[in-house]
MARZA-607248 format. One record per residue (C-alpha): x, y, z; residue number from 0. Coordinates in nm, 4 decimals, padded with zeros to 6 digits, always signed. Example, Ala and Ser with C-alpha at 12.3 -4.5 7.8 and 13.67 -1.06 7.14 Angstrom:
<senus>
[senu [+01.2300; -00.4500; +00.7800]; 0]
[senu [+01.3670; -00.1060; +00.7140]; 1]
</senus>
This chain:
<senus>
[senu [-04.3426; -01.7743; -12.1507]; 0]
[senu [-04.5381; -01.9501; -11.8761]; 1]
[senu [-04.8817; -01.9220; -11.7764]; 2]
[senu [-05.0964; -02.1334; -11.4988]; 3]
[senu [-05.4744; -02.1858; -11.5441]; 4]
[senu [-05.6961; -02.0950; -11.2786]; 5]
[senu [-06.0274; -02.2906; -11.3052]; 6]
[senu [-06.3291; -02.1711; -11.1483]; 7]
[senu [-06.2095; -01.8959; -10.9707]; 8]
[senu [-06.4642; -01.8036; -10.6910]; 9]
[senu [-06.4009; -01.4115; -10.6659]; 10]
[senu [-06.4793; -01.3638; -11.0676]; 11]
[senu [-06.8253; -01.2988; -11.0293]; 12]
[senu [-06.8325; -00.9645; -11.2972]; 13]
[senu [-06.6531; -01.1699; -11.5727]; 14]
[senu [-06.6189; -01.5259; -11.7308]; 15]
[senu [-06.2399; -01.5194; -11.7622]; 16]
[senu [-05.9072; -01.2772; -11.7091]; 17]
[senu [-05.5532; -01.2913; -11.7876]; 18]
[senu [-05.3500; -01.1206; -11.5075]; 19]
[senu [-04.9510; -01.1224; -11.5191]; 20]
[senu [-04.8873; -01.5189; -11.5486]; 21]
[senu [-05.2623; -01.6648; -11.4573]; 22]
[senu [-05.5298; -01.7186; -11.6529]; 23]
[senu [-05.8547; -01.6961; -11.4448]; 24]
[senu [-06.1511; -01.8761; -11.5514]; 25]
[senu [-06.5353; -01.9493; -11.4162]; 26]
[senu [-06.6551; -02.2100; -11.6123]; 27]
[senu [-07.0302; -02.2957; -11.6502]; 28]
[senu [-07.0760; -02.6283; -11.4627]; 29]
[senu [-07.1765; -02.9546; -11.6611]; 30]
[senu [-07.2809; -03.2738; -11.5114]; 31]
[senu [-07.1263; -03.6003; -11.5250]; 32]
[senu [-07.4573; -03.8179; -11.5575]; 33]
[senu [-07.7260; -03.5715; -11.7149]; 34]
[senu [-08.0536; -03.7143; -11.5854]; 35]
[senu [-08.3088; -03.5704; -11.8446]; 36]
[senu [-08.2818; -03.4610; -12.2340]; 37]
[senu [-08.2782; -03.0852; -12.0772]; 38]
[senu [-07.9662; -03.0956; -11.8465]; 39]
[senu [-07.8029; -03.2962; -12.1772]; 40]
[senu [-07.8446; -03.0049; -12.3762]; 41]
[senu [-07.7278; -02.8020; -12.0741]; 42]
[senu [-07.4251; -02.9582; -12.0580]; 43]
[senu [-07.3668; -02.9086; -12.4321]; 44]
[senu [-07.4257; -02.5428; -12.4343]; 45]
[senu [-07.2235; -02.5191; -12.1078]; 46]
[senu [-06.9446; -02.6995; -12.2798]; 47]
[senu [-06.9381; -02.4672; -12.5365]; 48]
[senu [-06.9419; -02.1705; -12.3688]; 49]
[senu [-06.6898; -02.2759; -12.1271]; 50]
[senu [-06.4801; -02.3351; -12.4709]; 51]
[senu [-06.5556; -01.9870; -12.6083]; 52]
[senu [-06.4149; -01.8581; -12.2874]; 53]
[senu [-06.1014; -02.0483; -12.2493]; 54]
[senu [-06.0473; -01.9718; -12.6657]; 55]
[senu [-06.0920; -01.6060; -12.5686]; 56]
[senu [-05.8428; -01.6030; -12.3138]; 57]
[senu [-05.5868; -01.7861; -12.4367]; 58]
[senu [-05.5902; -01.5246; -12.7927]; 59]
[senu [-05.5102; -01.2679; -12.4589]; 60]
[senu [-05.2209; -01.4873; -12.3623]; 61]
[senu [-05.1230; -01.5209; -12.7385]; 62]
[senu [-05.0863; -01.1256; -12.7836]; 63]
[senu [-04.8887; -01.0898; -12.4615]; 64]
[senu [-04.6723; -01.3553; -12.5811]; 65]
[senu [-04.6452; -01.1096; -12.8952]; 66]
[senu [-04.5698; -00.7938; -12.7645]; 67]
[senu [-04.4597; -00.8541; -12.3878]; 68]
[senu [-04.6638; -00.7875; -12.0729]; 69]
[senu [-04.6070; -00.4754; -11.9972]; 70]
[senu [-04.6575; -00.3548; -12.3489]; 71]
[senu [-04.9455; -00.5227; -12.3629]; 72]
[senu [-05.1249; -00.4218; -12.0177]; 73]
[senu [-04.9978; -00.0727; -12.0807]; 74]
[senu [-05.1728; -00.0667; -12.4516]; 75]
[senu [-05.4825; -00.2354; -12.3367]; 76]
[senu [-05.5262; +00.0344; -11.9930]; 77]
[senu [-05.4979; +00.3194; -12.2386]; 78]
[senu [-05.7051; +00.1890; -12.5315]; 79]
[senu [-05.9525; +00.1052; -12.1910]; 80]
[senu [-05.9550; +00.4849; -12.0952]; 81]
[senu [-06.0149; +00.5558; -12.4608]; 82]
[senu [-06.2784; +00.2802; -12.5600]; 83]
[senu [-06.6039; +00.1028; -12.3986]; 84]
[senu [-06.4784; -00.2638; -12.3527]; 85]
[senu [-06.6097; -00.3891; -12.6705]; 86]
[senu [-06.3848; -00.1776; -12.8747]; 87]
[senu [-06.0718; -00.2514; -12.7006]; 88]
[senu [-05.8438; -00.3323; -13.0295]; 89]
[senu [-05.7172; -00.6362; -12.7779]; 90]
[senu [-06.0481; -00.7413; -12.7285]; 91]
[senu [-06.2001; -00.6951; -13.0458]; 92]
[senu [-05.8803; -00.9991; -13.1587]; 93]
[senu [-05.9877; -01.1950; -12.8763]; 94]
[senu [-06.4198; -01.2122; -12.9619]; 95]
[senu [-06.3196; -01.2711; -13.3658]; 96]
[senu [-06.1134; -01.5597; -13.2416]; 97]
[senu [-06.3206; -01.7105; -12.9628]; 98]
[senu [-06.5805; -01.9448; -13.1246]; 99]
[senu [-06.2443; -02.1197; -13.3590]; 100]
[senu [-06.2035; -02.4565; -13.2352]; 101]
[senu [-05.8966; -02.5925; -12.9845]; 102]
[senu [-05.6420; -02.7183; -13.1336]; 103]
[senu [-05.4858; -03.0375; -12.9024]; 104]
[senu [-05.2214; -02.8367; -12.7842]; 105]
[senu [-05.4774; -02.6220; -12.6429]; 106]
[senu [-05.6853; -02.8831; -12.5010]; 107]
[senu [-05.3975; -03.0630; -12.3424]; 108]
[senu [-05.2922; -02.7000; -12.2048]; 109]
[senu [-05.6222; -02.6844; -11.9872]; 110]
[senu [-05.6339; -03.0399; -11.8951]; 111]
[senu [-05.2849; -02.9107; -11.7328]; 112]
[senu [-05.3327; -02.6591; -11.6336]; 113]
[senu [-05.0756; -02.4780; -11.7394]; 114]
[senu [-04.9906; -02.3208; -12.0857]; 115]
[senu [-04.6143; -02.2933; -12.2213]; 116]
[senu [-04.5289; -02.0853; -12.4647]; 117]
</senus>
């Protein structure tokens, strides 16, 4: 299964990252290439890291519609939606207990691509 990774989308503006059908839609905290002061450093550092987190979360979404099919999936997480507040979706309670693990380089090399095959 193929997905495409969407960096900095410009319409997300009520959430940090999505998986719809084959894209994965990010908006990623920006970090600066030449940090001028000790502040934007750390900046850049948190940034980094949360930008990670996001791209971790996502991609355990992409992992459990690689395990059960898209429509399966979307169809489980809409009703579990109706059902649940957002932080009790059983898809997205996976996805927060597996966002802060590290990348592995697959994963890494996957968003320098820009694409994820699987």
């Amino acid at each position: 299964m193929r997905f495409w990774i969407v960096k900095n989308a410009w319409w997300m503006r009520w959430a940090d990252g999505m998986v719809i059908g084959p894209w994965v839609w990010l908006r990623f905290r920006k970090v600066r290439k030449n940090p001028m002061t000790e502040y934007q450093r750390r900046e850049g550092e948190q940034n980094v890291a949360w930008n990670q987190r996001i791209y971790r979360h996502e991609l355990e979404h992409v992992y459990q519609i690689v395990k059960v099919g898209r429509l399966k999936f979307y169809w489980r997480y809409l009703a579990d939606a109706v059902k649940n507040s957002y932080r009790k979706i059983p898809a997205e309670v996976e996805a927060y207990a597996h966002q802060n693990e590290p990348l592995t380089p697959k994963e890494v090399k996957w968003l320098a691509d820009g694409k994820i095959k699987v």
